[in-house]
C-alpha positions, 0 to 999 in steps of 0.5 A: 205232740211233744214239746219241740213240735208245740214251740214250733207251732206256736212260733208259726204264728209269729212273723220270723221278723219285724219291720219298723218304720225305717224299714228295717228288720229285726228278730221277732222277740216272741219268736225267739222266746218261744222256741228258746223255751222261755213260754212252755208254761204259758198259753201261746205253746199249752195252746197247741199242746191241747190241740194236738192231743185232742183234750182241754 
């Protein structure tokens, strides 16, 4: 699996937005950050990197 296919996948694990108490919809941060790239060294996409290579 490359990269691009890994922020994906994570991402799917985030909701697209976020409603707070007034109702009202916003980005999610951890969404953006993911696909952005800014996490590719952390858990949330190695994660997924792992699995679909099938090691540890």
């Amino acid at each position: 699996m490359n990269i691009e296919a890994a922020r994906a996948a994570a991402a799917e694990d985030y909701p697209e937005f976020l409603t707070d108490s007034k109702g009202r919809e916003h980005p999610s941060i951890a969404r953006k950050a993911i696909l952005s790239g800014a996490w590719d060294t952390g858990s949330i996409v190695r994660r997924h990197l792992v699995e679909k290579e099938g090691g540890e």
